[in-house]
C-alpha positions, 0 to 999 in steps of 0.5 A, a space after each residue: 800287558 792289557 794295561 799296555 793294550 788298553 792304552 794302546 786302544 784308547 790312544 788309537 781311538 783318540 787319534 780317530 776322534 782327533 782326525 775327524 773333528 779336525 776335518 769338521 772343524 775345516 768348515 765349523 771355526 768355532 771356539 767350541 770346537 777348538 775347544 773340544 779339539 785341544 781336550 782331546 789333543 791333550 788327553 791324547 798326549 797324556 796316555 801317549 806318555 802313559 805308554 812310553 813310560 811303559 814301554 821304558 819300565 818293560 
């Protein structure tokens, strides 16, 4: 059950770093950060599915 927990964390982690750099990038158009955007976007993706598979194992 930590294991859950720990995803569960870092998922809500992600989701903070996610919504602050969507608000800098309003002003920074960069490719940069719309790189750095889109790696966080998919790594949040990833432990999203991490923890619904979880959730359908329990």
């Amino acid at each position: 059950m930590s294991d859950f927990k720990d995803l569960v964390k870092k998922h809500k982690k992600l989701e903070a770093q996610i919504k602050k750099i969507t608000k800098l990038r309003l002003n920074d158009r960069t490719t940069s950060s719309w790189v750095n955007l889109r790696a966080l976007k998919k790594e949040k993706l990833k432990i999203k599915d991490k923890i619904s598979k979880q959730k359908s194992d329990e």
